[in-house]
VODRENKOL-653827 format. One record per residue: residue in one letter; x negated, y, z of N, C-alpha, C in turn. Coordinates in steps of 0.2 Angstrom, whole numbers, plus 2048, in hexadecimal, padded with zeros to 3 digits. Each point is the difference from the previous one (the first is absolute). Example, Ala and Ser with C-alpha at 12.3 -4.5 7.8 and 13.67 -1.06 7.14 Angstrom:
<atoms>
A7BE7E48278048068007FC806800S8028057FC7FC806801804805803
</atoms>
This chain:
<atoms>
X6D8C53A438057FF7FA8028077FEX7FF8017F98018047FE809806800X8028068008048008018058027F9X8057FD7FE8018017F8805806803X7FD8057FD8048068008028027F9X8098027FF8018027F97FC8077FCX7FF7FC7FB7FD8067FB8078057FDX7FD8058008038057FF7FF8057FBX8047FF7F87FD8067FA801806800X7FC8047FE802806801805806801X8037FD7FF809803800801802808X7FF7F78048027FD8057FA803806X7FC8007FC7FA804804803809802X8028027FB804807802805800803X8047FD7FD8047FF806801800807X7FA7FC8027FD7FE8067FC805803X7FD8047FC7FD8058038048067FFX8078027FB805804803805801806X8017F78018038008077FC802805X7F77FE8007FE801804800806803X7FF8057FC800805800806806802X8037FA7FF80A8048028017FE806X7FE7FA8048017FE8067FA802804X7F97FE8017FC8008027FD806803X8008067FC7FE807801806801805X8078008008058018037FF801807X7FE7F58007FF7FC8037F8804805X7FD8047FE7FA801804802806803X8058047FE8008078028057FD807X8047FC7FE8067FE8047FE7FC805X7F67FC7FF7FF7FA8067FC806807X7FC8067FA7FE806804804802806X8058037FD8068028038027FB807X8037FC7FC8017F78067FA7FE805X7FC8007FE7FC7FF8057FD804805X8018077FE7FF804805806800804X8058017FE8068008077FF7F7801X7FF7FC7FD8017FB8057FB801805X7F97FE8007FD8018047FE804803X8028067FF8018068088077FF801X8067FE7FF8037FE8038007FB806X7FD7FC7FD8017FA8037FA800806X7FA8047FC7FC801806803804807X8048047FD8028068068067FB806X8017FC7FA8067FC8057FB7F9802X7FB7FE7FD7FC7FC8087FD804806X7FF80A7FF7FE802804802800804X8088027FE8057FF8048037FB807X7FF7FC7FD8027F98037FB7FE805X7F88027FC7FA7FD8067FF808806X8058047FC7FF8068068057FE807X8067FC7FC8047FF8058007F9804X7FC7FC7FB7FE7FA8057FA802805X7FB8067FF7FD801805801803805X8068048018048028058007F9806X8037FC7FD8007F98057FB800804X7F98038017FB800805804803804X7FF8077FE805803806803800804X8067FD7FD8067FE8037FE7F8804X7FC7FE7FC7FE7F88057FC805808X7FD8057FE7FC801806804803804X8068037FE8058038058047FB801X8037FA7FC8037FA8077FC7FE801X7FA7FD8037FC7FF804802805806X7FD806800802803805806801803X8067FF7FD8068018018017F8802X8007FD7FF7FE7F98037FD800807X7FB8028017FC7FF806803806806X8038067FB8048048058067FC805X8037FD7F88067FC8057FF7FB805X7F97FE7FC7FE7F98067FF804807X7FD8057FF7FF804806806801804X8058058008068008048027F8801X7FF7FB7FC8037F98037FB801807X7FA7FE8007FD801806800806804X8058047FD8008088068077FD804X8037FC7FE8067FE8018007FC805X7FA7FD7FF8017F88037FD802808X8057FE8077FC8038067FA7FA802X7FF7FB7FD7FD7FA8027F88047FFX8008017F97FC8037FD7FB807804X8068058027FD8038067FC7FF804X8047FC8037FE7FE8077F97FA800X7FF7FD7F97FB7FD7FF7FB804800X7FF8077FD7FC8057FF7FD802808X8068018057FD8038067FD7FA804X8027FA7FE7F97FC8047F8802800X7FE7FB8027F98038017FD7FB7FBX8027FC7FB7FE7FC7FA8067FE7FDX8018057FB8067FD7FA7FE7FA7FFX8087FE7FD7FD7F87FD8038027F9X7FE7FA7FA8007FE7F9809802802X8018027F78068028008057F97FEX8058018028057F77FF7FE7FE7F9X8027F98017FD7FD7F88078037FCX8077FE8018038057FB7FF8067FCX7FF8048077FE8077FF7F98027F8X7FC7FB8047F98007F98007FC7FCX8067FD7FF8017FB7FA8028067FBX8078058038038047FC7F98057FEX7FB8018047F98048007FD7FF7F8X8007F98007FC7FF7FB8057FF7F9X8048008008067FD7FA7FF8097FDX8048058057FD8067FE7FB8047FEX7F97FB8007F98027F97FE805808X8027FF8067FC8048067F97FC802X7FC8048017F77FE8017FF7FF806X8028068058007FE805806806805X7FF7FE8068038068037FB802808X8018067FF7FB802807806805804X7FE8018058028058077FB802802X8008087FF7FB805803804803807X7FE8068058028028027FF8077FFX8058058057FF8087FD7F88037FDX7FC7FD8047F98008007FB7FD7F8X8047FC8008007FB7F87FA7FB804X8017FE8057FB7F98038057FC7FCX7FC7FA7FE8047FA7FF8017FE802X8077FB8028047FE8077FF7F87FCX8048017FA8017F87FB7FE8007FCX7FE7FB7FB7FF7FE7F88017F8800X8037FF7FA8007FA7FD7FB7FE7FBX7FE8048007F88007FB7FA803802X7FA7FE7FD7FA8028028008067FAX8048078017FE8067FD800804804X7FE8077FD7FF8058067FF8087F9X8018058008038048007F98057FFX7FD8037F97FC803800800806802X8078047FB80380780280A7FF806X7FF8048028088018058068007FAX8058018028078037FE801806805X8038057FB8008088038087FD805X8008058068087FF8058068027FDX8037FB8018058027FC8027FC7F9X7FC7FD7FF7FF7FF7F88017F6801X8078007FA8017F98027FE7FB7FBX7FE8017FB7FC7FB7FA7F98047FFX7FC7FE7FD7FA8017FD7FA7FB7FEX7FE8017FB7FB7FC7FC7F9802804X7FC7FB8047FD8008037FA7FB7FEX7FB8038027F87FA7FE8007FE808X7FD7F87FF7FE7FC8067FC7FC7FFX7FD7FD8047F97FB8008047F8802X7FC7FE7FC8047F77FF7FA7FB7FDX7FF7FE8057FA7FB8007F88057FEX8008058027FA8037FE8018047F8X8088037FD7FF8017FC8078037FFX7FD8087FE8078077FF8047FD7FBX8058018008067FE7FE806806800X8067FD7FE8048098018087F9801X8028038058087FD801806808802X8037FA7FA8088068048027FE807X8028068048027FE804806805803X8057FE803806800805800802809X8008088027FD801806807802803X8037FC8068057FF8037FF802809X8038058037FE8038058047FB806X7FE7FD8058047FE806801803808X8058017FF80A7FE7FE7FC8067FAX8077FE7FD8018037F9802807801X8048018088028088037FE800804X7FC8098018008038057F9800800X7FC7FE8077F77FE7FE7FF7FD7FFX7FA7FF7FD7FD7FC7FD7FC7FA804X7FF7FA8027FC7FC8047FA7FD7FCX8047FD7FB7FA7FC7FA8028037FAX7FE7FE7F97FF7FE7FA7FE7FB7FDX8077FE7FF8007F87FC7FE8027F7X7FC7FD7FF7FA8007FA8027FA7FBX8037FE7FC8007FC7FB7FF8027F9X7FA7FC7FB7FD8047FD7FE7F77FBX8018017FB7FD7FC7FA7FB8037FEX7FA7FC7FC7FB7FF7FC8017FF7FAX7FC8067FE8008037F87F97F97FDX8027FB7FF7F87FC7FF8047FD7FAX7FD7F87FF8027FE7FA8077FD800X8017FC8048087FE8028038087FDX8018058038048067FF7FE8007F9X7FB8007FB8008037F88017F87FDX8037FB8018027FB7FE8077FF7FFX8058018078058037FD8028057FEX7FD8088008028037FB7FF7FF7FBX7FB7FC7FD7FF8007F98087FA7FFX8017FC8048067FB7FE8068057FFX8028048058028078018058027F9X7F88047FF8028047F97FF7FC7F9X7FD7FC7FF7FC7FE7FD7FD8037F9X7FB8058067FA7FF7FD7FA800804X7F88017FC7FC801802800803806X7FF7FE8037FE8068097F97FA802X7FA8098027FC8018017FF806807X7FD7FE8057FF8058077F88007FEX7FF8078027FB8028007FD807805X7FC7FD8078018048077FB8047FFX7FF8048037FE8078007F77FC803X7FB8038017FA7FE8007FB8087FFX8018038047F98087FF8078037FCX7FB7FF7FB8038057FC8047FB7F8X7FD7FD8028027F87F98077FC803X8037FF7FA8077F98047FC7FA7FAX8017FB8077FF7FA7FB8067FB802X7FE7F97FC8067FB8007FD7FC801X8007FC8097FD7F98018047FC801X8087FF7FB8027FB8008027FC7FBX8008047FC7FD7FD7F77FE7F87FEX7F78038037FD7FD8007FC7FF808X8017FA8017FC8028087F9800800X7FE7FD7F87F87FE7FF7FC805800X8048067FE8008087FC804805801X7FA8058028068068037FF8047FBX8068027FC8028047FB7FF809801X8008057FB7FE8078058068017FAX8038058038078047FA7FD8067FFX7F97FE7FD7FD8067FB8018017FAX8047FC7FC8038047F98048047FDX8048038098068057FE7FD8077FEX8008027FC7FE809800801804804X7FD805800800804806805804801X8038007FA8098038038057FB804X7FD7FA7FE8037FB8028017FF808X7FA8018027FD800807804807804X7FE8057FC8038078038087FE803X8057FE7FC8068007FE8037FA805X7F97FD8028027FB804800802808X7F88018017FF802806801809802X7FE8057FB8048058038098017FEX8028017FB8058008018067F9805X7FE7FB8008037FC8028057FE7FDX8007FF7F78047FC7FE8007FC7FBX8027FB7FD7FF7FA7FA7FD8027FBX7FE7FC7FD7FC8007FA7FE7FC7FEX8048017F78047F97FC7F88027F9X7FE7F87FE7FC8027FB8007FA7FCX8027FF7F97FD7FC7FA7FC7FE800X7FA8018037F97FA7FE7FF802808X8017FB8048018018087FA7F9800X7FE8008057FC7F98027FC8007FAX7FB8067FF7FA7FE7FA8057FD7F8X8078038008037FD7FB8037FA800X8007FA8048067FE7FE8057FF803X8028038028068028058048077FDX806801800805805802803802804X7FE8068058047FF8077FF807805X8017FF8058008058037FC802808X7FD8038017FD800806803803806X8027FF8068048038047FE801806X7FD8058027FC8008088067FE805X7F97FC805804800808800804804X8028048048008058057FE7FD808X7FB8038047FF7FD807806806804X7FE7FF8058068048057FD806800X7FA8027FD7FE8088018018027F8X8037FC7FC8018027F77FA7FF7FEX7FB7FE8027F97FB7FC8017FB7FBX7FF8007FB8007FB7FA7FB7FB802X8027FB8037FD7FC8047FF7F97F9X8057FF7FC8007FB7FC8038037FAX7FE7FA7F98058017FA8047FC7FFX8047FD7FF8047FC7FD8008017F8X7FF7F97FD8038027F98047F97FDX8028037FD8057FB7FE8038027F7X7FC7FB7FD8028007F78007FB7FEX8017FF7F98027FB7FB7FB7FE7FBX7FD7FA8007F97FE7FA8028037FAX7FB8027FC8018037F97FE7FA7FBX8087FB8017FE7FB7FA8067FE7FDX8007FC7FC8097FE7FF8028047FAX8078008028058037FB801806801X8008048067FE8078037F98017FFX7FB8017FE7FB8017FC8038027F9X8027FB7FD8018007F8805807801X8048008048068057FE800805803X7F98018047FD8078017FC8057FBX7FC7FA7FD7FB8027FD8008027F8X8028087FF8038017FA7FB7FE7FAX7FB7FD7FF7FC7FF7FA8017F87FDX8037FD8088007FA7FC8098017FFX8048048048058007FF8038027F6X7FC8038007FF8057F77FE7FA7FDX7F97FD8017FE7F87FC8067FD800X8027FC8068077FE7FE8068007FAX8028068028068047FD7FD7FF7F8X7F98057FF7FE7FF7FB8017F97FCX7FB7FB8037FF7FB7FE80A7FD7FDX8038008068077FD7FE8038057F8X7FE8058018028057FA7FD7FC7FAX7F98007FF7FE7FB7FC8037FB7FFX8027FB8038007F97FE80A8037FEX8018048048077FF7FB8028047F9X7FB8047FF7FF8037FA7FD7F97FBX7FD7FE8017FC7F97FB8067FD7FFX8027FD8058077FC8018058037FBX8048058008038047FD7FE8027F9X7FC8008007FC8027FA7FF7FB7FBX7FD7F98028007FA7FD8087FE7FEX8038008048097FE8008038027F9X7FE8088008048057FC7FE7FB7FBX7F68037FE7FE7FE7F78047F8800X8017FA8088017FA7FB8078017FDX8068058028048007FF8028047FCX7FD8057FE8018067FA7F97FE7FCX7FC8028007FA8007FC8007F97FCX7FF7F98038017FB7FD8068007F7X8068008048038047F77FD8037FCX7FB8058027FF8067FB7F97FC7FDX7FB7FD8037FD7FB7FE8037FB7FCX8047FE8008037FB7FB7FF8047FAX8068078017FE8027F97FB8027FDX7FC8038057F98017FE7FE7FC7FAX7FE7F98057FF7FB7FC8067FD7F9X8048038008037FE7F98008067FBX7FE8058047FC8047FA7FB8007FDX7FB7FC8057FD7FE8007FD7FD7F8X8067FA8018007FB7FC8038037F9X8048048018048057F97FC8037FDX7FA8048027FA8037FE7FD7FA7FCX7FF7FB8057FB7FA7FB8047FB7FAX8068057FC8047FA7FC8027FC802X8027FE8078037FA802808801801X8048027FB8068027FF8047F9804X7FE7FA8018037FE8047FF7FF809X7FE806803800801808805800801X8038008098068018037FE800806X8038048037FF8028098077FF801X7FE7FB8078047FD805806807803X8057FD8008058058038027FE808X7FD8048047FE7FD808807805803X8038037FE8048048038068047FBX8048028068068057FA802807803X7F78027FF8018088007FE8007FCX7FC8098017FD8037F97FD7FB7FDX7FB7FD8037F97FE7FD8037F97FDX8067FC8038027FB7FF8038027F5X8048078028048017F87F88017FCX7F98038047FC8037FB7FD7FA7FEX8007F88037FD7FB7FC8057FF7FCX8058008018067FE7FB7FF8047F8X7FF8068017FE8057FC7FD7FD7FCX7F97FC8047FA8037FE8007F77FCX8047FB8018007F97FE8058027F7X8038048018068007FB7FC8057FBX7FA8068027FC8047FD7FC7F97FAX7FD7FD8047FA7F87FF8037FE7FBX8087FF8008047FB7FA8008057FAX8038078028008037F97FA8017FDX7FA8018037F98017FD7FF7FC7FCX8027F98037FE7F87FB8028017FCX8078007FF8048017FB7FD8047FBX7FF8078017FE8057FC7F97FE7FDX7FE7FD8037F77FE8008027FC7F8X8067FA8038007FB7FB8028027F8X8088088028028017FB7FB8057FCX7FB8028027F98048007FD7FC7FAX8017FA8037F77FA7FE8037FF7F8X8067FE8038048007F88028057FAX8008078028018037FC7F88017FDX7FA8018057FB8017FD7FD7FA7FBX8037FB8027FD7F97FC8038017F7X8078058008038027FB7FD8067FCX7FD8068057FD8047FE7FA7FD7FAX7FC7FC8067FB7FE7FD7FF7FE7FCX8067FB7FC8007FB7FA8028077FBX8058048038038077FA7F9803800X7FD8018017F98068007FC7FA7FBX7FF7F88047FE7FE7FB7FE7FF7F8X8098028008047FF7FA7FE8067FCX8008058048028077FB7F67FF7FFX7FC8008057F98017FF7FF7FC7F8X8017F98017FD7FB7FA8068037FAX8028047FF8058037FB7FC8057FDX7FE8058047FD8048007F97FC7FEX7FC7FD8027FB7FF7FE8017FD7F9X8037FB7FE8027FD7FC8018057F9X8048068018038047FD7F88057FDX7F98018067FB8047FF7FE7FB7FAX7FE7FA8027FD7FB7FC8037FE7F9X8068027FF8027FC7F98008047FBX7FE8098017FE8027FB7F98017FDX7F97FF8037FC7FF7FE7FE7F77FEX8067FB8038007FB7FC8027FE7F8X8068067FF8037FF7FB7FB8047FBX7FC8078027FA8007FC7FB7FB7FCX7FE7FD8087FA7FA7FE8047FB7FBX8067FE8018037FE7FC8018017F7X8038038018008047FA7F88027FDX7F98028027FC8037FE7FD7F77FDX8027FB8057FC7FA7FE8037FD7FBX8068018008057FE7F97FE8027F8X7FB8098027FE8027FA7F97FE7FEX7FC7FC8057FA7FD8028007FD7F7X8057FA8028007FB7FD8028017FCX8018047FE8008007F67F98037FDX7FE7FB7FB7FA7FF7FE7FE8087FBX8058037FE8008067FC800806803X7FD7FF8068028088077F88027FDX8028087FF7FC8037FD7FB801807X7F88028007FC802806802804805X8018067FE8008058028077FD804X8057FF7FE8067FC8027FF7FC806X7FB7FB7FF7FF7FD8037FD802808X7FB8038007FE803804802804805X8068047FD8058048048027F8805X8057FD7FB8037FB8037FB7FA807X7FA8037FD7FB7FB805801806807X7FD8067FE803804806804800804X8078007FD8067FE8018007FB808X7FC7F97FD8017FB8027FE803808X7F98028007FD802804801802806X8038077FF8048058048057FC803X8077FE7FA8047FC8067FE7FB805X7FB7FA7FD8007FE8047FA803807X7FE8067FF7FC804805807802806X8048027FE8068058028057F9803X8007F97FF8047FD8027FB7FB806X7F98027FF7FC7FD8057FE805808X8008067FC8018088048077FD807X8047FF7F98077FF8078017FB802X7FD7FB8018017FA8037F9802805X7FC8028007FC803806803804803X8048058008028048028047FE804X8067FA8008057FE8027FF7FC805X7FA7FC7FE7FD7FC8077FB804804X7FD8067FF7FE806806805800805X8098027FB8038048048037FA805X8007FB7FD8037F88047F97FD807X7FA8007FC7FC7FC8067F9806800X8018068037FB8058037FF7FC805X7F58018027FF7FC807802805806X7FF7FC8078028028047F9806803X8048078037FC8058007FB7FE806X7FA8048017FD7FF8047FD808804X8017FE8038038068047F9805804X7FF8068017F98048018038077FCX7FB8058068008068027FC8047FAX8058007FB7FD8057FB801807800X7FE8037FB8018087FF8068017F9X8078018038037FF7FA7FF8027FBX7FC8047FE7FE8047FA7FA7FC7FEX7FE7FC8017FA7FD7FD8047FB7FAX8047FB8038017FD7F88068037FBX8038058048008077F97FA8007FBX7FB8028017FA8057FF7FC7F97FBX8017FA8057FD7FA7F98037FE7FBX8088028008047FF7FD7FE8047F9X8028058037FE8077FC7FA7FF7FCX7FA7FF8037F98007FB8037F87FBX8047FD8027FF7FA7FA8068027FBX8048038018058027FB7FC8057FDX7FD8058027FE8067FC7F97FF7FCX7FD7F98007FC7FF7FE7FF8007F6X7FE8057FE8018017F98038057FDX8038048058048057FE7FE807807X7FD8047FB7FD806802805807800X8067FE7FC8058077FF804800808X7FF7FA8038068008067FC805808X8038068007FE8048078037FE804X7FE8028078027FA8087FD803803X8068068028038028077FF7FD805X7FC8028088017FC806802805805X8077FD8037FF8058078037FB807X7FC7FC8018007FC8077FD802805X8068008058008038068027FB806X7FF7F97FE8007FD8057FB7FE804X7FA8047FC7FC8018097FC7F8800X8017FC8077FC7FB8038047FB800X8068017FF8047F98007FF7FC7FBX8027FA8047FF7FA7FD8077FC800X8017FA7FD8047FE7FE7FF7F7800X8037FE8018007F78028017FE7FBX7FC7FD7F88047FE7FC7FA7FE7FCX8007FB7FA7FF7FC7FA7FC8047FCX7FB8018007FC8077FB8037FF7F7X7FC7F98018007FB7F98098027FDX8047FC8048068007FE8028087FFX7FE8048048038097FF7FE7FF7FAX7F98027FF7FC7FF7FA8057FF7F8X8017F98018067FF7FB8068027FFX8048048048068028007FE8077FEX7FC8048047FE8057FC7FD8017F9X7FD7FB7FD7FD7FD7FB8088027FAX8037FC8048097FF7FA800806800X8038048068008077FF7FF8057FAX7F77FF8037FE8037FB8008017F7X7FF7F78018017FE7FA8068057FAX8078008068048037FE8018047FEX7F98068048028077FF7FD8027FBX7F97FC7FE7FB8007FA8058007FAX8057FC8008037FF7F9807805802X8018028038048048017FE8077FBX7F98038027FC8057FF7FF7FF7F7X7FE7FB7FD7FE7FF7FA7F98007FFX7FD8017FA7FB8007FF7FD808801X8068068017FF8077FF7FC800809X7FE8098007FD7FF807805801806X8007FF8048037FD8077FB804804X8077FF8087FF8028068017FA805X7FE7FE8038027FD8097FE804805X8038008047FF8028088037FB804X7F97FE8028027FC808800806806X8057FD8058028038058007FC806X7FF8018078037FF807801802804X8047FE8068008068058067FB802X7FD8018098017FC806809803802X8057FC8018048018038047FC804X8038008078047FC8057FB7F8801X7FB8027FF7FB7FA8028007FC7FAX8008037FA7FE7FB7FC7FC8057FBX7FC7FC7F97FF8047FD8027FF7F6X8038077FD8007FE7FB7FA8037FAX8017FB7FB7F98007FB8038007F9X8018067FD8037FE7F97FD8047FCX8028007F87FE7FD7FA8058067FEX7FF8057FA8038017FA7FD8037F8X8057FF7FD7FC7FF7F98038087FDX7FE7FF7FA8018077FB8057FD7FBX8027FA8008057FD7FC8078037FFX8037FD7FC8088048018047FE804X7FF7FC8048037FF8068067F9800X8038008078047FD7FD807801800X8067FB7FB8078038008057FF805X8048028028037FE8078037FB800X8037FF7F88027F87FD7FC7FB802X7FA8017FF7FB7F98037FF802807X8028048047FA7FF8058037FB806X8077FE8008027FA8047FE7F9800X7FC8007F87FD7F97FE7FA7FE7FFX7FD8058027F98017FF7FD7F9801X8027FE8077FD7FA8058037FB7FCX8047FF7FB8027FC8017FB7FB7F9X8017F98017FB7FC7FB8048007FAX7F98007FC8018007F78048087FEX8008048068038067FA7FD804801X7FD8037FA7FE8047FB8018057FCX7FF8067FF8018067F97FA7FF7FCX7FE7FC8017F78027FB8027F97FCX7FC8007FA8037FE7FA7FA7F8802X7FA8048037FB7FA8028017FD807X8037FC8027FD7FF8088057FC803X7FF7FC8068027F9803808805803X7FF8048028048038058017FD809X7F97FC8018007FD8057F8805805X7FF8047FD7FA805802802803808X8068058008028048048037F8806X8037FC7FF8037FC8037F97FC805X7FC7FE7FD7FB7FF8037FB803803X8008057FF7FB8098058057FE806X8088007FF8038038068027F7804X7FF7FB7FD7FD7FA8057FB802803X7FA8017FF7FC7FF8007FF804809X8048097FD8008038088047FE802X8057FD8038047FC8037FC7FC804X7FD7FA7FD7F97FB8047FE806802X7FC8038007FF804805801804804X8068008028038048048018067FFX8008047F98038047FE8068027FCX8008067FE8078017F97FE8047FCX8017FD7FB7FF8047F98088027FFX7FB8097FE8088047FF7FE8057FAX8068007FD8018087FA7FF805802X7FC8068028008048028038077FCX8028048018008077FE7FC8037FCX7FE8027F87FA8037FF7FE8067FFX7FA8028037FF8068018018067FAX8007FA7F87FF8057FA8067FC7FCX7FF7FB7FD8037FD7FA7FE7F97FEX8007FB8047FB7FC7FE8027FA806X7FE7FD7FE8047F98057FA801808X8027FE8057FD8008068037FB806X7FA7FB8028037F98037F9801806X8037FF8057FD8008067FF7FA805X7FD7FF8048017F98037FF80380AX8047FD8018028038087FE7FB804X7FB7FF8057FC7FC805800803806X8017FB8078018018067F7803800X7FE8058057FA8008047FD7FD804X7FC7FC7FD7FA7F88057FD801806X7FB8067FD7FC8048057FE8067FFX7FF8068027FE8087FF7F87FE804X7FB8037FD7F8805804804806800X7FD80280A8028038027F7806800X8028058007F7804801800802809
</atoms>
């Protein structure tokens, strides 16, 4: 089954990875840190513990002997005991007496004499190496069903004062009974491992299998056998053990056995030894409480700011009726409120907007078909009038003829401006491509100057490769009116133009001036404006339509400064694309 985890926009995404960032990194220097003291600490305090639970052998082998000591003056004490001795066949020791024998963990008990002939045993053993005189415990090897073994043993002289007659001998076996309670003991691992040549092995493990304690290194073995003392190792028993190794001593200081005694390497003391996974951990928790924190935050803070997002969202797309929920009464709570009371006055203005322009529109209307009306009613009052003289039958030729003229010309000049009016109303929509803005200048040019040989034209264009996004056709025409203007500006006398360009702030400008009188400062806030005119002949819709025209194009036609005396109009374009060499 799939797991539905929330999605997260990109806000919420930062966010999450800012917390991560602020927790996490912290969080890895500080699991470094952590983890290293926890697991050498922690290690150094199991070392501690399995150093001092491995003592217990020790100490278990010395009450043993301390034990068999005491057992012994009980019997140094006892005269029955004695005197059973000087017979010429001891007998078995009382059943109380070897009841307490055996409760004590005692194997057996012998009586030697000064000589060390064996007088008694309660067991079938026998004694490989002596005990030195004088010497009243010692860790001794003995033979036990045909097989060397090591028992502690308790050497008690009788009488206890004065000289000596016997040696009472009581002595446990180091076998498995004995590493079975130590291991209950201490609790832990304990393994014997008896000496053999020059090798200690362990035959009680496994009985099927005699083990060899070949994996200790050989400082291991030095430390054991010559110096004669403990040796504690982390990867003990081929690794999976933590523990310590402890020689046994026979009565001539022989490291006769090892004892070992450690703790499996598994568990929860594994985990909190081993600093790699302790770092994983720490780390791992860092993360997940970073995400946690991190998610929390965006649903709490970022989710408002997404509201408004999205209501700006919607205020960008005209939807002046948005509103963001107000989930709280903090900042973000007053910035929806802001931002709901922003939405209302926008509408409003939108509306007070809709309506004022609905007003404009009908005034502009108004004033345009006034004006228009105004250009057309005196070329109709001609046609009027010249038709009125039509009609009288006595209109002299020559009369006549003017007045046919008459007719002509207006009604050419009142069909002129009603084209002209519908250009500046329904021009098509541009179509857009990467020209050289100086090209429909230059075709502009060759059809205006077509017939007229006195006009010279200056060129100093300096835009180079650039190109320009825009309507050839339509430049074409606006420059066309231009021109047009500046040709009758000039008259019939001879004339000058100079085109010019030159690349500035990433765009490019491309203008025009004439040798004309220029123009008066009177007109030049009207220029753009429809129907108005200083020329006796013309729409006054020419300039107002050139300067449509760059607009759809993403241009501006502007009045320039002239370099001489003479009218200068320019047209200013963003940069499309430059060739680079």
């Amino acid at each position: 089954m799939p797991l539905n985890l929330p999605k997260l926009n990109r806000l919420q995404r930062k966010v999450v990875l800012i917390i991560l960032v602020m927790v996490v990194v912290p969080m890895l220097v500080a699991g470094a840190l952590a983890s290293a003291w926890v697991s050498s600490n922690f290690e150094e305090r199991l070392q501690r513990w399995i150093e001092e639970s491995a003592v217990v052998a020790q100490t278990w082998l010395q009450d043993y002997q301390s034990d068999a000591i005491l057992l012994g003056h009980v019997l140094a004490d006892d005269p029955e005991f004695i005197v059973n001795l000087d017979s010429a066949e001891p007998t078995p020791l009382k059943q109380p007496l070897d009841q307490v024998i055996q409760k004590m963990g005692i194997s057996f008990v012998q009586v030697y004499d000064t000589r060390n002939k064996l007088i008694y045993s309660s067991a079938p053993v026998s004694f490989q190496s002596s005990w030195e005189p004088g010497q009243s415990e010692a860790v001794l090897k003995v033979t036990q069903k045909n097989k060397s073994v090591l028992a502690t043993v308790g050497i008690t002289p009788l009488p206890r004062e004065g000289l000596a007659r016997f040696y009472v001998v009581l002595g446990s076996l180091l076998d498995q009974d004995f590493i079975n309670k130590l291991t209950q003991l201490s609790g832990l691992k304990t393994r014997l491992y008896y000496r053999e040549g020059n090798n200690f092995y362990d035959l009680f493990s496994n009985p099927n299998e005699v083990q060899s304690l070949k994996h200790l290194p050989k400082e291991a073995l030095k430390r054991l056998q010559q110096d004669k003392k403990p040796y504690y190792s982390l990867e003990a028993e081929q690794g999976q053990f933590r523990g310590q190794y402890t020689p046994i001593l026979d009565s001539e200081g022989h490291v006769e056995a090892i004892i070992f005694s450690g703790l499996e390497r598994r568990g929860f003391e594994e985990i909190l030894t081993n600093r790699l996974v302790m770092f994983f951990l720490i780390s791992l928790l860092g993360i997940a409480i970073g995400v946690l924190a991190g998610v929390l935050l965006s649903r709490l803070i970022v989710r408002p700011v997404e509201y408004l997002r999205s209501g700006v969202m919607q205020l960008a797309g005209q939807n002046f009726h948005a509103e963001v929920p107000v989930s709280s009464n903090d900042e973000l709570g007053d910035l929806a409120k802001a931002f709901n009371a922003m939405a209302v006055s926008l509408r409003q203005a939108r509306d007070e907007q809709q309506q004022r322009f609905q007003k404009d529109k009908l005034s502009a209307l108004g004033e345009l078909s006034a004006a228009l009306a105004h250009e057309i009613r005196n070329p109709i009052g001609v046609v009027n009038t010249a038709a009125a003289l039509l009609e009288k039958s006595d209109t002299d030729p020559k009369k006549h003829a003017e007045l046919t003229r008459m007719l002509r010309e207006e009604s050419m000049r009142v069909n002129n401006l009603v084209q002209d009016f519908l250009q500046l109303s329904r021009y098509r929509r541009p179509e857009f491509a990467s020209v050289d803005p100086a090209i429909p200048l230059e075709r502009a040019l060759g059809t205006a100057l077509a017939g007229r040989n006195n006009i010279h034209v200056t060129r100093r264009l300096e835009h180079g490769d650039v190109r320009i996004s825009a309507d050839a056709n339509l430049l074409q025409q606006a420059w066309g009116n231009i021109l047009t203007n500046a040709l009758q500006a000039i008259g019939v006398r001879d004339g000058e133009l100079t085109l010019t360009s030159v690349r500035e702030d990433g765009h490019v400008m491309i203008a025009v001036e004439d040798s004309g009188p220029g123009i008066s400062p009177e007109a030049m806030p009207r220029l753009f404006e429809p129907f108005f005119t200083n020329k006796e002949q013309g729409t006054g819709l020419g300039l107002t339509i050139a300067n449509t025209l760059v607009e759809a194009n993403g241009g501006n036609l502007k009045i320039l400064e002239p370099e001489k005396s003479g009218a200068r109009f320019g047209m200013r374009f963003p940069i499309h694309e430059q060739a680079f060499p």
